[in-house]
Structures are given as structure tokens and as C-alpha cells.
N, C-alpha and C positions, 0 to 999 in steps of 0.2 A: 721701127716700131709704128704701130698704129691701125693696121691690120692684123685681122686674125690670121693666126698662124696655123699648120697643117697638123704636127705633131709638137709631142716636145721629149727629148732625148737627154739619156743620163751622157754628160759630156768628163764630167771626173767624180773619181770617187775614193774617199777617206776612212780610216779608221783609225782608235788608238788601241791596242790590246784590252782584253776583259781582264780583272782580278781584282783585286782587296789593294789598291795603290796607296789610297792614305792622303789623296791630294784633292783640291780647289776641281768639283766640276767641268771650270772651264778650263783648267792643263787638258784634259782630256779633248772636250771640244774643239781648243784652238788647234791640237794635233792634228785632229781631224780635219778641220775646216782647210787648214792646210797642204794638211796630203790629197785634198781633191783638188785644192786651186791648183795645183801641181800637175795633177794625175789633167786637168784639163785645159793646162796649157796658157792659163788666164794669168793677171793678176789681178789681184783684192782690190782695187780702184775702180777695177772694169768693173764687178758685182753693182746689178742696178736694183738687186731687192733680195734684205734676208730674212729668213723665215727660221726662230728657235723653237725647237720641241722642248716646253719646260718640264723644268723637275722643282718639286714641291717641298723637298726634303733640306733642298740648300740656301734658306734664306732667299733675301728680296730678289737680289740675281737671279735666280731660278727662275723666280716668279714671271721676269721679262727676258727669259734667254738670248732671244734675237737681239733686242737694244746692248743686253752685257758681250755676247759675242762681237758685236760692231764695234762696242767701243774699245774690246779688247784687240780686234785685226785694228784698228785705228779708224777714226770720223771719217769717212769721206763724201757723206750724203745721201748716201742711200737709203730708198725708204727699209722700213723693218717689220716686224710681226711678228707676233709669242702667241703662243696657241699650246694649251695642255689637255691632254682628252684619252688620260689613264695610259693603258699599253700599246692604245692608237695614237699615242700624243704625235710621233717621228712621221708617222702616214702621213695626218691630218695638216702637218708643218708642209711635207710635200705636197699633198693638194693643193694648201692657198698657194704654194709656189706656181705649180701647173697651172692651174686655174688665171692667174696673173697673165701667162704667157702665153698662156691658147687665145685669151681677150684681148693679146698685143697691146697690153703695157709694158712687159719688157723684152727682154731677149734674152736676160743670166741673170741666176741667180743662186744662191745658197743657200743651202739647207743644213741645219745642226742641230744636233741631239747628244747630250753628255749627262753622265749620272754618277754622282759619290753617295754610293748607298751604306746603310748601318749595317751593324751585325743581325744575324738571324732572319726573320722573317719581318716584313713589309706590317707597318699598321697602320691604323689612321693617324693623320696627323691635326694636328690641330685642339686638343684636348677634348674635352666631353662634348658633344655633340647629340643629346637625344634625338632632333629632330632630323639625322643622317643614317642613312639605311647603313652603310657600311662600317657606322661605328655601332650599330646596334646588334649587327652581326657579329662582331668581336665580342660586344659585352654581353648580350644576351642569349648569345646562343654561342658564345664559345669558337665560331667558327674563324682560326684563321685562316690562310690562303691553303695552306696545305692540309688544314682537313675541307676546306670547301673542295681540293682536286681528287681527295677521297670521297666522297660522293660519287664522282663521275666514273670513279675507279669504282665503287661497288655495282653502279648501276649494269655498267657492260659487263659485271662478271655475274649477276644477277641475268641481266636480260640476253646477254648473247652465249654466257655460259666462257667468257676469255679467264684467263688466271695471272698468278702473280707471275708466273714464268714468260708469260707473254711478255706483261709490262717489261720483265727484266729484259726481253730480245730487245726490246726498242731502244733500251738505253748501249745496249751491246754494241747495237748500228749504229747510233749518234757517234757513242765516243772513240769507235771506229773513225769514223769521218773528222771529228772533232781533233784526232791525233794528229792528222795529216793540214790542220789549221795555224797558221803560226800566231793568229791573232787571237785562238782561244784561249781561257782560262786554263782548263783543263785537258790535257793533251796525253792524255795516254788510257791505252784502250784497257777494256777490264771483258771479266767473265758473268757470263748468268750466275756463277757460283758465288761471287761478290758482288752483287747486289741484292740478292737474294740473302745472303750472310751481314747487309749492312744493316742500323739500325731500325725498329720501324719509328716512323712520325707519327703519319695519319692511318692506321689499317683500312686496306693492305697496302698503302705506299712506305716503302724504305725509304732511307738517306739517299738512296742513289737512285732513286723514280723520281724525286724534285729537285725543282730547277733551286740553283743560289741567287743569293741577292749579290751585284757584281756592279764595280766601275767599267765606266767606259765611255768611248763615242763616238760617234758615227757620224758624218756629212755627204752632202753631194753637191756636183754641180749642174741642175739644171739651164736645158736651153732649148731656144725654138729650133726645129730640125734645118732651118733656111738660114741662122747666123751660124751651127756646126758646120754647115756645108761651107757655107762661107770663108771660115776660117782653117777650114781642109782638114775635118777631123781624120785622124788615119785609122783608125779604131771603126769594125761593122760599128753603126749606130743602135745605142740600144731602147729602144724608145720607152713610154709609160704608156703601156695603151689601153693602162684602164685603174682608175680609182673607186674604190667601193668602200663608204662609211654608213653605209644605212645604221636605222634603227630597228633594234624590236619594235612587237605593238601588243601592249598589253591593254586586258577589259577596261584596269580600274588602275591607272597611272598614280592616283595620289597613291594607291595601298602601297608602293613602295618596296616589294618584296623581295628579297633577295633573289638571284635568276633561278637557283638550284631549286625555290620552292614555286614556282612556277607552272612546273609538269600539272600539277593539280587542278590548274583553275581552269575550267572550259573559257576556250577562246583565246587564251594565252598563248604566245609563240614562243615556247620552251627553248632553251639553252639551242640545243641541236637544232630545230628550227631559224634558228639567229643567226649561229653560224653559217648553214646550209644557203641564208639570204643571201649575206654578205660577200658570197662569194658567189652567187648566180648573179647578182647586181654588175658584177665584176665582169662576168662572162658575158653577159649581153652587153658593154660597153664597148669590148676588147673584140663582138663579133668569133668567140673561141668557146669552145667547150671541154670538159677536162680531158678528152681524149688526145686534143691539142699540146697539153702540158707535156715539155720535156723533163723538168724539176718543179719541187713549190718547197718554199720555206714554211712551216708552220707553228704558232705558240706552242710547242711540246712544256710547257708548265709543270708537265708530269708528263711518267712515259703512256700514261691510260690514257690524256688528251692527245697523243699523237695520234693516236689509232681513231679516236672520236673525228678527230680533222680531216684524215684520210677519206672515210665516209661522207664527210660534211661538204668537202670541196668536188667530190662525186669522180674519187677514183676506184671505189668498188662501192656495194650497194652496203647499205646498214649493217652492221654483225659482221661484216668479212673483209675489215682491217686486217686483223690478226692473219689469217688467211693470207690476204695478199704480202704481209712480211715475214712471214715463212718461210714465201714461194721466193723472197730476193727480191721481188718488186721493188722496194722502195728505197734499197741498201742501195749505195756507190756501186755503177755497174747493173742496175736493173732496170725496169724497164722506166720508171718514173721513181728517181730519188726523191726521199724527204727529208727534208733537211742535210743535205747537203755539206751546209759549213760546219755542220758539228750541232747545230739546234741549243736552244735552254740551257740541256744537258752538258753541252761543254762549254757553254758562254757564262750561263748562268743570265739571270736580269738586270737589265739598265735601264729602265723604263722608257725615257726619252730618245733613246738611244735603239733600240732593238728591234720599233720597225724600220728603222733607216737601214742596221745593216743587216736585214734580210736582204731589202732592194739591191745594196752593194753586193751580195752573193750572186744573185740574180744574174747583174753588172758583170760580174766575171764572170762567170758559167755560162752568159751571153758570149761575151767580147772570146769566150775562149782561153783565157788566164788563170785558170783556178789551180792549175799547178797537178799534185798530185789526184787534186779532189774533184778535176777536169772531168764532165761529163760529154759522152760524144756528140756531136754535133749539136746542140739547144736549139732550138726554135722560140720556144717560150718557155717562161716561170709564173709563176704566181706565188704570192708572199701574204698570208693573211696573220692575222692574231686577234683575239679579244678580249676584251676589258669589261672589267665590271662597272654597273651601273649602263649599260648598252652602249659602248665608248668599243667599234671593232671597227676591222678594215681589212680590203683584200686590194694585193696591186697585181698587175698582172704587165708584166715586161717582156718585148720584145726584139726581134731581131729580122 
């Protein structure tokens, strides 16, 4: 330690299954954190710094993930770090890990992200909160998560003229891929005709266009690319070769507006604008451009956001999402999968938890592991999501 280091490489990598468990957070966690000390060869003594992506929903622990994970692998001294930043919470955990080790303060380190969610859909927590944009969105405008994903789903069928049938292809693809996952929720594949037949939520998203609220967790183990060598990883190296958490920038930052109402105000960097950033941020770090990308993981929240992301991360131009998942593009087998492990749609959400195991898909889609869901040859991925209140992130991994 003590010089900067070149790169920094996913050395192992963890999951616990997604679903409705019933159990402690950290069971899922510690699985995870686990099966990557494992997957990289380490043991839990060597870790020199751990980074928790917290969850909000589970009491104080939550609140310091990193310290409750340490204390639950056991003390051994390592420094620690809890860090929450909504659906980027898992990203942003990775970055201070990266960030640590590119500045050669260490050389390994952990990263963890676990989530025991409630029934239904996600709200604020924390009781009345006037002076919080996202409780005022619930109570005054009614808006939860799933009619805010309906917006985005009227917009592109307003603006680019896509339909429900479309959205329904996209969830056809996921849980296609999603079947072939042994760590997803949801594993078995369906018809346009049933989801199209399921109930509606928000119009025009059915039951089966939103994503669930879902246990689980995810880990990894970070390290500088000179101690993997080191220690004769046998596995291609699959590196981080780019982190992106930018922000919007809006005119009037106190105004506080939710994003969806944004498009209106001259000057403001609208929804699609944001995401578009955060993932160009990404591509100048990483020196790649989307034509570069072998896969990308992205928040499918809804099957209308996939197709928004598609455009956003600049694999076809505005409006011709749909188009390119028609053509097979972005199915198992074309020319750039999306979502690959199954997406939202067959994990469902774990907040702290979900941008980690994008990364880990990435990780085997790289490494060449992914079993049935193996795409040919990767070069790179990229894995983005966003969060509200401007809390988004793109990674972008290599080989």
C-alpha cells in the first residue's frame, strides 16, 4: 500500500437469492458477503476496508450497514463506511471502496448490500415530513412509485407513439433471461398475452410491467489489479473502469420538484437528460462509447423504463427503443443484451442491494460464467440505475 494503484478489479463475487424470505437484512448480507470471500479466495481477516450500502427500512443496523456487517463477519479492525444514496446506495458503497484503493490506502476490500423489504410498494419513511419533496409526492399528489413509472410510460406512448404491447415484449425478454437465473425471484417465462391480461396499477402499466419490492443481497470483493496479480487470480480480470454518480442541475434547487415535473421549467435537466449524463460521465472515464458495450444492466422499474434507458445509455437514438427490441437486439443472443440476469422484472427491488448485483452480472458475463445466460465473447458492460431525489449511477466493467 501506499502508491497509487493502476486499476481496481472485481476479485469475488456474492449473492443471496431474491424473494419474500421473512428474515434479518443481514442473513442475506452475510450470505453474500460470504460467497464472495469465497468466490475470491480471501479470508475475512485479510479485508482492509468495508463499505455497507444501507437500507432504511431496518432499524439502526441499516442505518450503519458496514459497521453491523463487520461486526457480524467478526472485529477484526478494519476500517468501515455506510453510505445510502436511494437505488445508487450499492454503486456509491463501491465507489468509496474504489476510490480507497486507486488512492493506495488499501488493496481489498468488501462491499455489501442487503434488503428486507415490506409488502407492496416502497413509501417514505420516517412519518410526516412536509418539508420532504418525496413525502409530499405521496401525499399530495398521490404519486407512488408506480404511478410516477406511469408517467414515463405515457410520455413515450404520447411522444414516440410505443404501446402497451411493446412494454409487454420487454418484460417477455427479461423473464425469458430471468428463467434461466437460479438467483431470481421469478423464474419462469410468460406470454404478451399475460401481461397484457394482468392487472392494471398505474395506466398503462399492469402487474407484470412493475418491478416488486424483494429481499436480498449482494457483495463483492474489491482489489488493486497488482495484489490480484499478486495472488495469481486465475479468473480474466474484470476490472471497474468507470464510475458515474453525477448530478442533475436544476434553475431553482430550493423549488424541490419532483423530476417527472421538471420537463417544464426552462433550464432544467429533465428526467432523460439525467440519465443520458450519468451515463456519458461514465463513458468518458471508461475512454468507451455505447458501441463499445457487449451487455448493460439497467433499472427496468418498469418495462417503459427499459426502453427509456436503452436510448439514455445511447444504444439507438430517442423513440427507437422499441424498434431495436423487436429487431432482437437486446434479447439473449443479440447484438447488446439488456438486462441479461433477468432485470427488476424478475429480481424485483432490494434497494441496497441491486446496484451491486448488476456489477456481479457484469462479473460473470465478463469472467464468462453465466451459465445458460452466457453471452458470447463480452468485452464490456455497463450497469446504471436511478434514484430519486438525483441519487443515479452508471459502472461500466471490463475485460
Amino acid at each position: 500500500m501506499g502508491a497509487a494503484v493502476v486499476s481496481v478489479v472485481v476479485l469475488g463475487i456474492g449473492m443471496h437469492p431474491w424473494g419474500k424470505w421473512g428474515r434479518p437484512f443481514l442473513d442475506y448480507g452475510l450470505a453474500a458477503a460470504r460467497e464472495a470471500l469465497a468466490d475470491a479466495g480471501v479470508e475475512w481477516p485479510e479485508i482492509q476496508y468495508v463499505v455497507g450500502a444501507d437500507t432504511i427500512r431496518n432499524g439502526y443496523p441499516g442505518f450503519v450497514s458496514g459497521a453491523a456487517f463487520a461486526q457480524a463477519l467478526g472485529w477484526t479492525g478494519a476500517r468501515v463506511a455506510s453510505c445510502y444514496a436511494a437505488c445508487a446506495s450499492g454503486a456509491q458503497a463501491l465507489d468509496i471502496a474504489r476510490t480507497r484503493i486507486l488512492a493506495g490506502l488499501c488493496d481489498l476490500a468488501l462491499v455489501v448490500g442487503a434488503d428486507s423489504t415490506p409488502k407492496g410498494f416502497f413509501a417514505p419513511v420516517g412519518g410526516e415530513r412536509p418539508d420532504d419533496p418525496d413525502w409530499l409526492r405521496f401525499r399530495l399528489l398521490g404519486a407512488t412509485n408506480p404511478a410516477y413509472f406511469a408517467l414515463y410510460a405515457r410520455r413515450r406512448m404520447a411522444v414516440y407513439g410505443d404501446t402497451p404491447a411493446d412494454f409487454a415484449a420487454v418484460k417477455v425478454k427479461n423473464a425469458r433471461a430471468g428463467a434461466l437465473n437460479p438467483l431470481a425471484r421469478y423464474r419462469r417465462p410468460v406470454t404478451a398475452a399475460e401481461v397484457l391480461a394482468s392487472p392494471m396499477v398505474a395506466d398503462p402499466l399492469r402487474l407484470m410491467d412493475i418491478c416488486a419490492t424483494s429481499d436480498g443481497g449482494a457483495a463483492m470483493v474489491l482489489a488493486s489489479e497488482r495484489y490480484a496479480r499478486r495472488h495469481g487470480a486465475p479468473r480474466p480480470l474484470v476490472r471497474i473502469a468507470a464510475v458515474s454518480t453525477v448530478t442533475p442541475s436544476y434553475p431553482d434547487p430550493v423549488l424541490g420538484l419532483p423530476d417527472f415535473a421538471t420537463d417544464a421549467l426552462p433550464g432544467a435537466t429533465p428526467p432523460r437528460a439525467f440519465r443520458a449524463s450519468i451515463a456519458q460521465a461514465a463513458y468518458e472515464e471508461a475512454g468507451l462509447g455505447p458501441g463499445d458495450l457487449s451487455l448493460a444492466e439497467v433499472y427496468d422499474l418498469s418495462t417503459a423504463l427499459e426502453l427509456d434507458w436503452c436510448e439514455d445509455i445511447g444504444l439507438c437514438p430517442p423513440g427507437e427503443a422499441a424498434k431495436l427490441l423487436r429487431a432482437g437486439d437486446t434479447a439473449l443472443g443479440g447484438r447488446v443484451p439488456v438486462n441479461p440476469s433477468g432485470g427488476l422484472a424478475s429480481f424485483g427491488e432490494a434497494i441496497p442491494a441491486q446496484a451491486l448485483a448488476q456489477v456481479c452480472e457484469l462479473a460473470r458475463q465478463l469472467r464468462g460464467a453465466a451459465g445458460p445466460r452466457q453471452i458470447e465473447d463480452p468485452r464490456a458492460g455497463l450497469a446504471a440505475n436511478q434514484g430519486l431525489f438525483g441519487h443515479g449511477s452508471a459502472i461500466i466493467a471490463t475485460v
